[in-house]
Biopython code that builds the backbone (N, CA, C, O; Angstrom):
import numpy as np
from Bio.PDB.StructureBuilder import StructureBuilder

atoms = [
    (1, "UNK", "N", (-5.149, 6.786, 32.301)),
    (1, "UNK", "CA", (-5.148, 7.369, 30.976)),
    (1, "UNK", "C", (-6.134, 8.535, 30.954)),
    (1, "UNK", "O", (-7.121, 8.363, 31.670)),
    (2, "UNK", "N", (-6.076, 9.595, 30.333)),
    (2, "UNK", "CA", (-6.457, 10.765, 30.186)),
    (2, "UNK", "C", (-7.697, 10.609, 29.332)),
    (2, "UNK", "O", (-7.856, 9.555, 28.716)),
    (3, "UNK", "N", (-8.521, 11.511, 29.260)),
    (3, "UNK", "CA", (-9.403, 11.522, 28.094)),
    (3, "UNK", "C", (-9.260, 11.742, 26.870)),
    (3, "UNK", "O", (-8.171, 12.283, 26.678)),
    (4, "UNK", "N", (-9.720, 11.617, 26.126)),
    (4, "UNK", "CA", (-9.024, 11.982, 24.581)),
    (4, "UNK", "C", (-9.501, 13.244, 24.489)),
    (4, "UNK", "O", (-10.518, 13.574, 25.098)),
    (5, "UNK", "N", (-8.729, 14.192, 23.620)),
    (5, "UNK", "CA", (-9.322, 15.559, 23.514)),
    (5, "UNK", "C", (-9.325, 15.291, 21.676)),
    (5, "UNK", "O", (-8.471, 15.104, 20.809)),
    (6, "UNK", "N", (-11.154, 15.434, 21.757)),
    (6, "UNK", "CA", (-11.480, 15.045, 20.431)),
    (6, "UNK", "C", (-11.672, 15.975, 19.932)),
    (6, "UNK", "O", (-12.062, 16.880, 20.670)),
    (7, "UNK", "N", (-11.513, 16.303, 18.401)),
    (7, "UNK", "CA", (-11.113, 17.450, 17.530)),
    (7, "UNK", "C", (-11.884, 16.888, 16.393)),
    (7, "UNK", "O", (-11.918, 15.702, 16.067)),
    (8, "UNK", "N", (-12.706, 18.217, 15.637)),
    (8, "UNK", "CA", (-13.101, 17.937, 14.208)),
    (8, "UNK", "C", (-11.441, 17.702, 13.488)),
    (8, "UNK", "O", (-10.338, 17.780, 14.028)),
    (9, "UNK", "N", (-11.856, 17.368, 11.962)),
    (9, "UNK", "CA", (-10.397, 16.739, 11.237)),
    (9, "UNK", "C", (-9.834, 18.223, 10.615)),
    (9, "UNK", "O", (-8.607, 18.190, 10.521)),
    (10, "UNK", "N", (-10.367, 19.396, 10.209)),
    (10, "UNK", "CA", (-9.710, 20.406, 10.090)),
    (10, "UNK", "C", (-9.213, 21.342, 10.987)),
    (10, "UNK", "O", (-8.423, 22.148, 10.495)),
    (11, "UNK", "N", (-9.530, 21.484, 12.489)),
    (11, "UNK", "CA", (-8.684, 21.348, 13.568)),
    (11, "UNK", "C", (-7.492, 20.728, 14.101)),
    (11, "UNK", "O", (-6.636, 21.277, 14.793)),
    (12, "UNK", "N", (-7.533, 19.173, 13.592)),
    (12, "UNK", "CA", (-6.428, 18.557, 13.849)),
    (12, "UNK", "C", (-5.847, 18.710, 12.725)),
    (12, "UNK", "O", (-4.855, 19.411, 12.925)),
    (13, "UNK", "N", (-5.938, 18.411, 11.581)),
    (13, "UNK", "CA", (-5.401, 19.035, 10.290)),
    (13, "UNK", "C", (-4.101, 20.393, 10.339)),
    (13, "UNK", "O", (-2.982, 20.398, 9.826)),
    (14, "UNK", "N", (-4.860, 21.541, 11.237)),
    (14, "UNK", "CA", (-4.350, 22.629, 11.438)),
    (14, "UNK", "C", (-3.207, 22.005, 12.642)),
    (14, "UNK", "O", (-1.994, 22.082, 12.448)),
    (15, "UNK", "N", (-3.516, 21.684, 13.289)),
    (15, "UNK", "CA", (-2.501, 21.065, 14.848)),
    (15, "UNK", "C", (-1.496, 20.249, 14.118)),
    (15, "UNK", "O", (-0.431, 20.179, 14.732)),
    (16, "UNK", "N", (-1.523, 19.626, 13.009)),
    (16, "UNK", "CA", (-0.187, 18.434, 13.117)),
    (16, "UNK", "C", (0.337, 18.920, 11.909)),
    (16, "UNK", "O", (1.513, 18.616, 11.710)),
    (17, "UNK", "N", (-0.436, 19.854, 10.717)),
    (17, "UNK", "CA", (0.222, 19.911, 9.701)),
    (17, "UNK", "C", (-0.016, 19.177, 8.282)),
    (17, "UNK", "O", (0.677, 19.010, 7.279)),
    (18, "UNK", "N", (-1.160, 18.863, 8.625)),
    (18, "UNK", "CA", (-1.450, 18.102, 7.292)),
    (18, "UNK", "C", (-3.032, 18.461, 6.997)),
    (18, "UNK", "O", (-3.894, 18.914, 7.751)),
    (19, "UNK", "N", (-3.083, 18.046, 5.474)),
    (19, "UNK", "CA", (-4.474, 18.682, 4.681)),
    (19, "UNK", "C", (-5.753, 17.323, 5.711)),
    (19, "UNK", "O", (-5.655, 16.243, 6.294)),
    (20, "UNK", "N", (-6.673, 18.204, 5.413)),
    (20, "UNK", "CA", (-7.933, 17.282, 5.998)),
    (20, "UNK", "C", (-8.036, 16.278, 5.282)),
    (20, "UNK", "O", (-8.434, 15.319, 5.943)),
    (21, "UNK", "N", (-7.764, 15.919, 3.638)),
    (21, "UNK", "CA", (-7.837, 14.415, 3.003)),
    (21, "UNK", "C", (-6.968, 13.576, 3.258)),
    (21, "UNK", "O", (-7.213, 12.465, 2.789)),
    (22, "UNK", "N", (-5.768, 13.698, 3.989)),
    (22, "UNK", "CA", (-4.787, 13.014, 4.297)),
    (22, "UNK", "C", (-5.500, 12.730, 5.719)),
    (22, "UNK", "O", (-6.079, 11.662, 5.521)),
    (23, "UNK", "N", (-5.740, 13.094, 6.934)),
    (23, "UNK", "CA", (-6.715, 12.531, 7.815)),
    (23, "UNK", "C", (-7.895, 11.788, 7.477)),
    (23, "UNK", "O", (-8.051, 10.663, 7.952)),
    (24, "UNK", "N", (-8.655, 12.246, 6.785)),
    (24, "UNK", "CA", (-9.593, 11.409, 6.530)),
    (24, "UNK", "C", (-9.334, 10.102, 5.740)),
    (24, "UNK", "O", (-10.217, 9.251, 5.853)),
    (25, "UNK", "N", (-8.013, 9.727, 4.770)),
    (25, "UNK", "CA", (-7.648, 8.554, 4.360)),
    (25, "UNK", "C", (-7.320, 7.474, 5.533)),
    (25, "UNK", "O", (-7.758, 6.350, 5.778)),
    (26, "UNK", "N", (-6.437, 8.243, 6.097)),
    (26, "UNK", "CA", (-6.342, 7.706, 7.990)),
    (26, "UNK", "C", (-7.294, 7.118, 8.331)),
    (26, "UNK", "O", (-7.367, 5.889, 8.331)),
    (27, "UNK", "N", (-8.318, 7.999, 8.734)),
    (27, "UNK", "CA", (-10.025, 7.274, 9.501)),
    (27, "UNK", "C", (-10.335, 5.897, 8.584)),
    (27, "UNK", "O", (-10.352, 4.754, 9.040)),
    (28, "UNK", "N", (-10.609, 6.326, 7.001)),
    (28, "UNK", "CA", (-11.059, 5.081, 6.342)),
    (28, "UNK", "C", (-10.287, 3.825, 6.007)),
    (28, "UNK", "O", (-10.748, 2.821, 5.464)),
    (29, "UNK", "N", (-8.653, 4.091, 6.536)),
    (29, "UNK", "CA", (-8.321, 2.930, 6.395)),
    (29, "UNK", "C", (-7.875, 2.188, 7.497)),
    (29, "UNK", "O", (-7.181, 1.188, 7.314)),
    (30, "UNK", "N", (-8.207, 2.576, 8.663)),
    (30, "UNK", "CA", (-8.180, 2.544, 10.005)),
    (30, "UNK", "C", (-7.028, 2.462, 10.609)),
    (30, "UNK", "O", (-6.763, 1.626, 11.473)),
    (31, "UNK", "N", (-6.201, 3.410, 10.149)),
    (31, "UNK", "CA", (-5.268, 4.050, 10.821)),
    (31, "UNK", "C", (-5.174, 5.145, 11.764)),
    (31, "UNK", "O", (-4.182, 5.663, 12.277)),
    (32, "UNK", "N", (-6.821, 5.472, 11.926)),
    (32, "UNK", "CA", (-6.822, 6.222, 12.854)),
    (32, "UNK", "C", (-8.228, 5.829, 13.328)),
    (32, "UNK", "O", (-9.030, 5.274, 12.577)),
    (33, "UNK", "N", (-8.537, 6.193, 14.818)),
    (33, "UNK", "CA", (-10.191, 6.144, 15.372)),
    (33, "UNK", "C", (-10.550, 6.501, 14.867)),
    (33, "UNK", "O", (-9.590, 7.111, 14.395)),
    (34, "UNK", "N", (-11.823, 6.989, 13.986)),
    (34, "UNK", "CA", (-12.960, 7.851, 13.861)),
    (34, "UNK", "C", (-13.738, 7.608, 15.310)),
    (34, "UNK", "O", (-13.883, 6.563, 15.944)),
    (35, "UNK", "N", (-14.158, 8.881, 15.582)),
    (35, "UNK", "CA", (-14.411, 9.256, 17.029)),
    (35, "UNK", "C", (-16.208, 9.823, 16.847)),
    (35, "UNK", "O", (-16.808, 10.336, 17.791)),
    (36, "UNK", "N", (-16.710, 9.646, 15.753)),
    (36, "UNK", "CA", (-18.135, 10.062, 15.356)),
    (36, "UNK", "C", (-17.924, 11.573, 14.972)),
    (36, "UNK", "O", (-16.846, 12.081, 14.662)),
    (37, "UNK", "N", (-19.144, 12.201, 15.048)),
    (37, "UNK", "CA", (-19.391, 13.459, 14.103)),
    (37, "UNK", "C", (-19.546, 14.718, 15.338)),
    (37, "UNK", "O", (-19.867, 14.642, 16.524)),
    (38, "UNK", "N", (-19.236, 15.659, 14.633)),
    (38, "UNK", "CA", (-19.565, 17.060, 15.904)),
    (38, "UNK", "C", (-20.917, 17.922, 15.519)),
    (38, "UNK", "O", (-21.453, 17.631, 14.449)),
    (39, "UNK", "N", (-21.406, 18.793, 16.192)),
    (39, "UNK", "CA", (-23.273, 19.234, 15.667)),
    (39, "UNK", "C", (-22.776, 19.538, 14.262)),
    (39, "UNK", "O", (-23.827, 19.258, 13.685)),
    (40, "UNK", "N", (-21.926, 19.915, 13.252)),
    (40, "UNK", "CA", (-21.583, 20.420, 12.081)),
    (40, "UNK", "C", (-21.841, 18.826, 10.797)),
    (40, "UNK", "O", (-21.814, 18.875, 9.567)),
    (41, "UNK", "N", (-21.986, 18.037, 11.368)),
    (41, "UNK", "CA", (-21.531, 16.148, 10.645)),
    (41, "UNK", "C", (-19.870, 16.125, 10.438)),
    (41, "UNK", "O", (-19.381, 15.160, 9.852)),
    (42, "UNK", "N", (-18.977, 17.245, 10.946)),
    (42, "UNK", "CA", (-17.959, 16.621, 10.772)),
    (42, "UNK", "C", (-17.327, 15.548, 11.009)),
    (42, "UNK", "O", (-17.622, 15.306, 12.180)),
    (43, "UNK", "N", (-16.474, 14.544, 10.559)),
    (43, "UNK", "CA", (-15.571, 13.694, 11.327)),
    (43, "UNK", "C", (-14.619, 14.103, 12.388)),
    (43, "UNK", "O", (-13.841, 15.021, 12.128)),
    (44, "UNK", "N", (-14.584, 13.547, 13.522)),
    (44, "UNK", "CA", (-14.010, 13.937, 14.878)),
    (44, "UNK", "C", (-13.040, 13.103, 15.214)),
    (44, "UNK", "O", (-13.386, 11.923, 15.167)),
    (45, "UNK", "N", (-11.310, 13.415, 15.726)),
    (45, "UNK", "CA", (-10.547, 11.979, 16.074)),
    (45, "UNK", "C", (-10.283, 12.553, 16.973)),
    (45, "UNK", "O", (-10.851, 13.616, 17.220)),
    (46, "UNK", "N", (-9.257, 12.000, 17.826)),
    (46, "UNK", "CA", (-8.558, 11.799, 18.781)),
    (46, "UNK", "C", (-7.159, 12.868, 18.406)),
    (46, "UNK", "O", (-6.444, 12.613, 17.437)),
    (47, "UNK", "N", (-6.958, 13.798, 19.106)),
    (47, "UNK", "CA", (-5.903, 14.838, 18.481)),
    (47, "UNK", "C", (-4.628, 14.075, 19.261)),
    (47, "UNK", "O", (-3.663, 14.661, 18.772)),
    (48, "UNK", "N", (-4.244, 13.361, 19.945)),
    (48, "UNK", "CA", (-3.400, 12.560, 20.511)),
    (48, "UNK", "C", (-2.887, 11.670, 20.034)),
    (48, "UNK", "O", (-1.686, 11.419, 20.132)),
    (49, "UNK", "N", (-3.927, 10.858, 19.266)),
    (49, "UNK", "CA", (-3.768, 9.597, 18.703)),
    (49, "UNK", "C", (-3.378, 9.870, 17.328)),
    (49, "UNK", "O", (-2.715, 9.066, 16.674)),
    (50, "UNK", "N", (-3.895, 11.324, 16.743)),
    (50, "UNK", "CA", (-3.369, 11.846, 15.562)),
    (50, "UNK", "C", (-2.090, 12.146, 15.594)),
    (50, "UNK", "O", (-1.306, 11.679, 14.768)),
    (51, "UNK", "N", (-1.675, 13.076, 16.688)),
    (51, "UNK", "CA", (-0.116, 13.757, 17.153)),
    (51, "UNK", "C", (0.953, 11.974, 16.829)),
    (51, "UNK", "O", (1.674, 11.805, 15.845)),
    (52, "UNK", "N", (0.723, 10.895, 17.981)),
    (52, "UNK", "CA", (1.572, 9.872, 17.601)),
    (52, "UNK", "C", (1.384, 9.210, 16.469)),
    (52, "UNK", "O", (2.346, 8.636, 15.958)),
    (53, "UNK", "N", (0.114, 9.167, 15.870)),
    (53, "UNK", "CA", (0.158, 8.666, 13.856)),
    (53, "UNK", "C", (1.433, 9.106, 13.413)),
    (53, "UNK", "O", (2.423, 8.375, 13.371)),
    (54, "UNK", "N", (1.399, 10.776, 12.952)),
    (54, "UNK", "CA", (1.907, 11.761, 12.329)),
    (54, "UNK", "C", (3.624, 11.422, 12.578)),
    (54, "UNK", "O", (4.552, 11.389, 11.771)),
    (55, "UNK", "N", (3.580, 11.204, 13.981)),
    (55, "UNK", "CA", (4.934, 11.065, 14.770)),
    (55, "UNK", "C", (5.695, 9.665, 14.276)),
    (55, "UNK", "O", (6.859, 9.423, 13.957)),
    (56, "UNK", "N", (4.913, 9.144, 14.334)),
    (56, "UNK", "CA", (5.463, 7.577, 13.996)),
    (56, "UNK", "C", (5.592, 7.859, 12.191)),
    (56, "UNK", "O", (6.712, 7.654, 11.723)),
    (57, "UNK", "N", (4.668, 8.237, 11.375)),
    (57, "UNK", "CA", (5.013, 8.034, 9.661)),
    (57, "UNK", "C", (5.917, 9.009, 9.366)),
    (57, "UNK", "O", (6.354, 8.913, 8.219)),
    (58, "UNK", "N", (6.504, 10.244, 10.239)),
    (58, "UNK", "CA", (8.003, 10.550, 9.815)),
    (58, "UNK", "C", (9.272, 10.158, 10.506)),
    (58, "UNK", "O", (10.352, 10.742, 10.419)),
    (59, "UNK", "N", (8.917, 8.795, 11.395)),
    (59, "UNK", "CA", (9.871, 7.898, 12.012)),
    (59, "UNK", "C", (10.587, 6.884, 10.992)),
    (59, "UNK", "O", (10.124, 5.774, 10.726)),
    (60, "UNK", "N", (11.684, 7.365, 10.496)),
    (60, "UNK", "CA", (12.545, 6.230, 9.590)),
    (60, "UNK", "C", (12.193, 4.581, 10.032)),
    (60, "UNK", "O", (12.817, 4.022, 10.934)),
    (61, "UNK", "N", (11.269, 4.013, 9.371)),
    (61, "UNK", "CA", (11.686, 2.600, 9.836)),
    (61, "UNK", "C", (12.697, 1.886, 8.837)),
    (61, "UNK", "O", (12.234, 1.519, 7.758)),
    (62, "UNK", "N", (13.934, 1.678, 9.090)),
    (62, "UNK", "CA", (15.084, 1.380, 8.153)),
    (62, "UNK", "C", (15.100, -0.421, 8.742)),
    (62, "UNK", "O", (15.852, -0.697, 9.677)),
    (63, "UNK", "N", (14.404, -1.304, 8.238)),
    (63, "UNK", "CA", (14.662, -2.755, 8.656)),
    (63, "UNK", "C", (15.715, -3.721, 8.527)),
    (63, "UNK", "O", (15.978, -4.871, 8.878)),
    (64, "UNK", "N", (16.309, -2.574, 7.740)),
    (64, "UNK", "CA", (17.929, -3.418, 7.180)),
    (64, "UNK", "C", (18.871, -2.608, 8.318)),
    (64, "UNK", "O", (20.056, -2.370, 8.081)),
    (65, "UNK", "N", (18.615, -2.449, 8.817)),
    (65, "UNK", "CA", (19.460, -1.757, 9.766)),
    (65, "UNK", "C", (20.326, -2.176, 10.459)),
    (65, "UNK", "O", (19.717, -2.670, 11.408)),
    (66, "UNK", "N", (21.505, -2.330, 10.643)),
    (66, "UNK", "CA", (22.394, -3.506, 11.183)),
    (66, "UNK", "C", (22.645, -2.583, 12.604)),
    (66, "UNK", "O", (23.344, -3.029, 13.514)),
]
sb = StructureBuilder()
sb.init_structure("model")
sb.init_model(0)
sb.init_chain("A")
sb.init_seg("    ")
for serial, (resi, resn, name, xyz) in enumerate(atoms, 1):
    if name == "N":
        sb.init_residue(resn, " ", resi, " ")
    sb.init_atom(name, np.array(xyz, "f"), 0.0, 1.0, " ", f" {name:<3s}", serial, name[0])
structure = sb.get_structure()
């Protein structure tokens, strides 16, 4: 496994397409790592682990699905 390439949240924000409060709801409800802070105190994740979040919540899960 690779290293994670860790990103402040308005970096990854910019990379997947979504506002920085929608990541940061992620971190606090632990749907995503929080990865600690960068010299700025930003919050820092995993831009990988963000990319398959993002990927998976516009994945139809249809459970009735025959």
């Amino acid at each position: 496994m690779s290293d994670p390439m860790i990103v402040d949240i308005y970096a990854a924000a910019l990379s997947v397409k979504q506002r920085p409060a929608t990541i940061r709801k992620w971190v606090n409800r632990g749907e995503l790592t929080h990865h600690g802070y960068d010299h700025r105190r930003r919050v820092v994740v995993d831009l990988e682990e963000l990319q398959a979040l993002v990927i998976a919540k516009q994945t139809p899960q249809d459970v009735n699905a025959a």
